[in-house]
C-alpha positions as CSV (number, residue, x, y, z in Angstrom):
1,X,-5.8,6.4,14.9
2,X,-3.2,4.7,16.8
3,X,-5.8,2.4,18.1
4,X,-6.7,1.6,15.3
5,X,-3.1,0.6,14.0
6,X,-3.0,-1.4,17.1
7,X,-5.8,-3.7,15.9
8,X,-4.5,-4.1,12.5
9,X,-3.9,-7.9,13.0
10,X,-6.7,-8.4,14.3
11,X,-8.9,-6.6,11.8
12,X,-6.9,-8.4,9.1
13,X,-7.2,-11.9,10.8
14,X,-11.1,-11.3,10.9
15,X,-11.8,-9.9,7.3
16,X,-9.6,-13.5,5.8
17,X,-11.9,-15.4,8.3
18,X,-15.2,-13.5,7.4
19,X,-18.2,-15.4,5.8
20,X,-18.1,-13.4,2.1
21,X,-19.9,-15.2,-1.2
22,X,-17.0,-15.5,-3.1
23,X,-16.7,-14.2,-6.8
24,X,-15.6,-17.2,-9.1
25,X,-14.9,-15.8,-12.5
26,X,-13.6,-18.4,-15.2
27,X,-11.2,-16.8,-18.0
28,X,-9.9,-14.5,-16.5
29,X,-5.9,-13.6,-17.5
30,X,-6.1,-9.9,-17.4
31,X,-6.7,-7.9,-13.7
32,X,-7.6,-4.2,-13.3
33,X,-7.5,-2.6,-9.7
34,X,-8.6,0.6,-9.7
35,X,-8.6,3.0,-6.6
36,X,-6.9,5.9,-5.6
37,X,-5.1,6.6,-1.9
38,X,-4.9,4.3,0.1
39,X,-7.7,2.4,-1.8
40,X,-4.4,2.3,-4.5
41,X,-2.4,0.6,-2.5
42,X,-4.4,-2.3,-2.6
43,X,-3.5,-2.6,-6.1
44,X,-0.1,-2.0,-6.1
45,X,-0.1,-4.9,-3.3
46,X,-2.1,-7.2,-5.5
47,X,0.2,-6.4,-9.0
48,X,3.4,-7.6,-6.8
49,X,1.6,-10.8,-5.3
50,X,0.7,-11.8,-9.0
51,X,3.9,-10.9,-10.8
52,X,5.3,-13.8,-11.3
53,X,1.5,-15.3,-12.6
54,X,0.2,-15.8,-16.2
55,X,-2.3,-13.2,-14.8
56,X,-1.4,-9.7,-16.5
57,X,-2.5,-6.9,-13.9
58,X,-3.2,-3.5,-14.4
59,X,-3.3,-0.3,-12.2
60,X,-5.3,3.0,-12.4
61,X,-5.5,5.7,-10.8
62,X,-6.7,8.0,-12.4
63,X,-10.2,8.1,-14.5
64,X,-9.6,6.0,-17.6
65,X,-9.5,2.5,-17.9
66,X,-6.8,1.1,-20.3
67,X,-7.8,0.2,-23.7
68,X,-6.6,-3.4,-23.4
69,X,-9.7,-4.5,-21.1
70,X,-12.0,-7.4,-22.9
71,X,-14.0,-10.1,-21.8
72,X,-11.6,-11.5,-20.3
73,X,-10.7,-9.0,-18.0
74,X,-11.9,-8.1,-14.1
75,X,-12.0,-4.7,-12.8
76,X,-11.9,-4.5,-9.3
77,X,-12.8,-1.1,-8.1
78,X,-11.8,-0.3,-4.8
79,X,-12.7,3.3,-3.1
80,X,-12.7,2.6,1.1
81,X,-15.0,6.1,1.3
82,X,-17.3,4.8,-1.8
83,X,-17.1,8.5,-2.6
84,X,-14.1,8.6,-4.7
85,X,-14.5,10.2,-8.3
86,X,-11.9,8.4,-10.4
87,X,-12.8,5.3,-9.2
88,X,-16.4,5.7,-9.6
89,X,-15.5,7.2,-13.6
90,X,-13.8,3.9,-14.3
91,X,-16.7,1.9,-12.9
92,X,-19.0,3.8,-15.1
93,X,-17.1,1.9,-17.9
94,X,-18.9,-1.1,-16.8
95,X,-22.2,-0.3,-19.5
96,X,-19.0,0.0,-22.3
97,X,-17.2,-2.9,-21.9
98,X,-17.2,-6.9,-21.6
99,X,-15.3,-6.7,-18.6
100,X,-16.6,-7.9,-15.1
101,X,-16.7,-5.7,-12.5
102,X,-16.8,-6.1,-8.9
103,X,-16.2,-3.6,-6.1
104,X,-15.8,-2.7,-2.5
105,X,-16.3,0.6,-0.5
106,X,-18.1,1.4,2.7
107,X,-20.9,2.5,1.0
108,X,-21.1,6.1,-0.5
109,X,-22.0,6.7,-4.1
110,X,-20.7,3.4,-4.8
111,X,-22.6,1.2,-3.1
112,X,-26.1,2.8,-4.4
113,X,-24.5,2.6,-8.5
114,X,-23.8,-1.3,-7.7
115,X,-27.1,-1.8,-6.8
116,X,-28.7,0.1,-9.4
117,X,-27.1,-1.3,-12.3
118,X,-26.7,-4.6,-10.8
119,X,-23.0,-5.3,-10.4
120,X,-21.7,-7.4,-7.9
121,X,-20.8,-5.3,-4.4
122,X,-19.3,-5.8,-1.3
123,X,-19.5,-3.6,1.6
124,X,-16.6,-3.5,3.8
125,X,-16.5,-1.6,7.5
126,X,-14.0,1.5,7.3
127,X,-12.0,2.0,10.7
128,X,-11.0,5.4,12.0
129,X,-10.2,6.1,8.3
130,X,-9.7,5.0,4.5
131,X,-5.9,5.1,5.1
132,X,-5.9,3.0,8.3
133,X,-9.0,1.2,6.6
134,X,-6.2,-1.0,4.4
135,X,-6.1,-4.5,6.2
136,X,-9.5,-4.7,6.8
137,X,-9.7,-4.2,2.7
138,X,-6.8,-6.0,1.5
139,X,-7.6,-9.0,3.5
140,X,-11.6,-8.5,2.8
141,X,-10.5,-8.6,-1.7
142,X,-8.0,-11.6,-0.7
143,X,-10.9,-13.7,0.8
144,X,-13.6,-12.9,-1.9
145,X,-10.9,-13.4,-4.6
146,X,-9.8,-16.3,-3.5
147,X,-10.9,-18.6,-6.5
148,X,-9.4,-16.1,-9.0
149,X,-6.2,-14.8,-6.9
150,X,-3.5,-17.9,-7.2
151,X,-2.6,-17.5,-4.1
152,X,-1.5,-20.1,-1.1
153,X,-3.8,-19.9,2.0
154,X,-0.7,-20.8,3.9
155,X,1.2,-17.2,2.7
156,X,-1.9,-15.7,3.8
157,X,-2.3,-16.9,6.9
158,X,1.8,-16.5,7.3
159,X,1.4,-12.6,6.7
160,X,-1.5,-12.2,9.7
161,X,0.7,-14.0,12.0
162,X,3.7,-11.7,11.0
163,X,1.7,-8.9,11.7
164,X,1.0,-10.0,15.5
165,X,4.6,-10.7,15.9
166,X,5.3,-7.5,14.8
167,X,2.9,-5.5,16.8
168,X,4.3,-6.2,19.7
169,X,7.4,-4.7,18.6
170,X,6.3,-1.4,17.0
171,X,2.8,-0.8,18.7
172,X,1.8,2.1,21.0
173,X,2.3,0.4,24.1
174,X,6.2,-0.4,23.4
175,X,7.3,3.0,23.3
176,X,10.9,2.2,23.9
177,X,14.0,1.8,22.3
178,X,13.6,-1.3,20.4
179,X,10.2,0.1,18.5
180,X,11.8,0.2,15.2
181,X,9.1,2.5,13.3
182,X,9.5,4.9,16.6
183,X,13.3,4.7,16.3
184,X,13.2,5.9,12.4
185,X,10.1,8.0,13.3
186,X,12.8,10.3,15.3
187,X,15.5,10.2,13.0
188,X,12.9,11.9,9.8
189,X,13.5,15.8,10.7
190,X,13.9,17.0,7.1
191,X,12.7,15.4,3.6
192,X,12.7,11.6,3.5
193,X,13.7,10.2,0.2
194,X,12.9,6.3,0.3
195,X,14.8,4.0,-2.2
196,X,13.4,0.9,-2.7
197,X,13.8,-2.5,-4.8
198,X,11.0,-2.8,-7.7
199,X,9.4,-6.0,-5.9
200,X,8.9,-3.6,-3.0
201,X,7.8,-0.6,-4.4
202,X,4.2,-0.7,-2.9
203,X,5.4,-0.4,0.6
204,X,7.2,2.4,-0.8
205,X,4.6,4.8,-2.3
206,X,2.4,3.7,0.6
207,X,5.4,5.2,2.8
208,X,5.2,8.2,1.2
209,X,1.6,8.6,0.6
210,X,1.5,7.9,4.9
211,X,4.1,10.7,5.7
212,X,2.3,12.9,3.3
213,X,-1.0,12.4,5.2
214,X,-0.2,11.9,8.4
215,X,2.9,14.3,9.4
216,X,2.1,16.7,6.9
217,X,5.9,16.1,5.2
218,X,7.2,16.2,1.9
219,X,8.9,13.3,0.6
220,X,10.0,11.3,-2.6
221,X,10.6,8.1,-3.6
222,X,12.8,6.0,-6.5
223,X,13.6,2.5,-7.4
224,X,17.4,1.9,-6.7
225,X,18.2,0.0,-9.8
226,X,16.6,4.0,-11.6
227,X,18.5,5.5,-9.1
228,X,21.7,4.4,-9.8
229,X,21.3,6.1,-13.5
230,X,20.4,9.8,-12.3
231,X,19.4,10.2,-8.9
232,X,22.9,9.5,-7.3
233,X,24.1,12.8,-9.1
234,X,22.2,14.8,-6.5
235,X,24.0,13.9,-3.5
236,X,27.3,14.9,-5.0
237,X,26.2,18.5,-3.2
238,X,24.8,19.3,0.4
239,X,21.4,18.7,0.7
240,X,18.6,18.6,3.4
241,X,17.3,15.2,2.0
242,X,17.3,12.0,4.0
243,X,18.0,8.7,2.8
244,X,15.9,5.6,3.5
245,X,17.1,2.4,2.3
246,X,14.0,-0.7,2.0
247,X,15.4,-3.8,1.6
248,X,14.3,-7.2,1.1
249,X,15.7,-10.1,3.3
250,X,16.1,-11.7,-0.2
251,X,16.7,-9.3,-2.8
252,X,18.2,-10.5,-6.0
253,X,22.1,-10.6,-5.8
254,X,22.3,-7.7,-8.5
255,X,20.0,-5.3,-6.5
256,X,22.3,-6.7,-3.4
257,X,25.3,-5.7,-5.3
258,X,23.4,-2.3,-5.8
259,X,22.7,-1.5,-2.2
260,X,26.5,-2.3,-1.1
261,X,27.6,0.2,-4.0
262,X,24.9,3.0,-2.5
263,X,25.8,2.2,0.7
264,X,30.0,2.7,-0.1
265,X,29.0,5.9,-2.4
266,X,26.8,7.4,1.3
267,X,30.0,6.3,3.5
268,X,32.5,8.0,1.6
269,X,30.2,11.0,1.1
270,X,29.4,11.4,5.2
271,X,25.6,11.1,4.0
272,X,23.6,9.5,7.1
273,X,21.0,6.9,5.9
274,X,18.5,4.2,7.9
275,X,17.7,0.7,6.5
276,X,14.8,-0.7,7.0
277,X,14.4,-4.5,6.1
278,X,11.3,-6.7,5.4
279,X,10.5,-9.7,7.4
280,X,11.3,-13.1,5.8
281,X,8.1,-14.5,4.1
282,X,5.9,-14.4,0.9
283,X,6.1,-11.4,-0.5
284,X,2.3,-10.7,1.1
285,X,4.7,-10.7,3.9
286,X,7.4,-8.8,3.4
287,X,4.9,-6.1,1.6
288,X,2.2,-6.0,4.7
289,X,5.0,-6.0,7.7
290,X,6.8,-3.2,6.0
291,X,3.7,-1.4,5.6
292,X,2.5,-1.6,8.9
293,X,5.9,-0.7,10.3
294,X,6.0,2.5,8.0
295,X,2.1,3.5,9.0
296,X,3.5,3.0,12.5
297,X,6.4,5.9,11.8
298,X,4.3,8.2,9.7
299,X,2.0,8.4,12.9
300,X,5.0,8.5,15.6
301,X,6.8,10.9,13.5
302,X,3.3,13.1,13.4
303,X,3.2,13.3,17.3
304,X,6.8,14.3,17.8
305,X,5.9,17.1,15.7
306,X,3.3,17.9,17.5
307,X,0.7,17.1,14.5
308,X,-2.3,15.2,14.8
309,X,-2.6,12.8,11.8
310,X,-6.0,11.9,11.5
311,X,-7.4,15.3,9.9
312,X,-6.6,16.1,6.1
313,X,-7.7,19.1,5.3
314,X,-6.3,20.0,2.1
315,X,-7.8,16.7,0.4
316,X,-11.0,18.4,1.9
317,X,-10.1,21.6,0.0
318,X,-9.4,19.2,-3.3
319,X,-12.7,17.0,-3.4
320,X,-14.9,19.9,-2.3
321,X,-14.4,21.6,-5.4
322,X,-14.1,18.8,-7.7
């Protein structure tokens, strides 16, 4: 795995580059990414890239696509393994609706429905596994969606070359004390809890989703504006919780104003916490950085336990009986 991780800017840098048809769909003002996993993450990447777009986006995960789709809309259906039931129930959907579909996988079941009914398909390589699979993916969609995704090639090509400046920093071959991931990997002994800033909330479930894979740990996660209105009431007692702070190099001055007050209220209360903060950038950047920073601790924080990552048996037990 850990190889792997150590090619991720590489692997992204080659999928952007690679020598797809593109999909050029006219009309289009309403997205749907479905996928579950680390499949999901790629839409919750995608709905923060086009936020601030006239495009509305939409995420499932789950089996149902949302009433609101017409012929205006594009379901992108993303499942790494090609295998995954949800996402293979919403595309399914595609004989009841006006929607366009188009989707990526490895192959699996996926691959030999698109092909059967005629929908466009792209096959994309899986490495190691659908989890570590995500650049490969994310920068694969980003390349065929290019005509349809309002984004700058410039943003994109600024997020690979942040992730090669920031391998050498948390990769397997600096395993020293300025690794950052390896640094926070240590401190995680008991349950992280991960606050985050809404326009980062993708590296944030993809954080947890990681830990919860790869070292096997429970952990939680909660927007710090939400936070502020419940959540802060549990640490008036002991607990065996960590606190994890993601920030943004340019969150807006209320969420700023936010982390200060947290940060006070942890201070007073003798409560340890880590910050980690996101590279300066689009937010592509910031989102794809973080990511691969937090991948990086999920897997360091797996070996100091002495847990290998790669297996998950217990999705095994799930899918086998569904």
């Amino acid at each position: 795995m850990y190889q792997t991780y150590n090619r991720w800017p590489e692997i992204a840098e080659q999928s952007y580059e690679n020598n797809f048809s593109k999909i050029d769909i006219k009309n289009i003002d309403h997205i749907v990414f479905a996928g579950m996993g680390g499949s999901g993450t790629i839409g919750d990447i995608f709905s923060s890239i086009l936020s601030k777009t006239d495009i509305h986006v939409t995420v499932v995960k789950g089996y149902l696509l949302p009433k609101t789709v017409n012929g205006k809309t594009l379901v992108v259906c993303t499942s790494i393994s090609g295998d995954t039931k949800e996402t293979l129930s919403v595309l399914e959907n595609s004989k009841k609706t006006q929607a366009k579909f188009v989707s990526f996988s490895s192959g699996g079941f996926m691959e030999e429905f698109c092909k059967k009914n005629n929908l466009e398909y792209f096959k994309i390589k899986q490495d190691h596994s659908p989890r570590a699979s995500l650049v490969g993916f994310l920068y694969s969609a980003l390349n065929i969606l290019e005509q349809i995704i309002p984004m700058d090639k410039n943003d994109i090509n600024e997020s690979i070359n942040s992730l090669y400046k920031i391998k050498k920093l948390i990769d397997s071959d600096n395993l020293n004390e300025k690794n950052e991931a390896l640094n926070l990997a240590e401190w995680i002994k008991k349950i992280p809890m991960i606050y985050y800033p809404w326009g980062l909330q993708s590296a944030a479930i993809r954080f947890k989703n990681s830990m919860q894979e790869n070292a096997k740990k429970h952990v939680m996660y909660e927007d710090i504006m939400e936070m502020c209105h419940n959540g802060i009431v549990s640490w008036e007692k002991p607990s065996s919780v960590q606190p994890i702070l993601i920030q943004g190099k340019d969150d807006h001055f209320r969420t700023i104003e936010r982390w200060n007050i947290m940060k006070e209220f942890f201070m007073k209360k003798g409560i340890e916490y880590k910050e980690m903060f996101s590279t300066n950038g689009s937010i592509l950047t910031k989102l794809i950085c973080l990511i691969y920073t937090l991948d990086m601790t999920a897997i360091y924080n797996a070996t100091i336990s002495c847990i290998d990552p790669s297996p998950v048996y217990s999705i095994d037990f799930v899918k086998e009986r569904l």
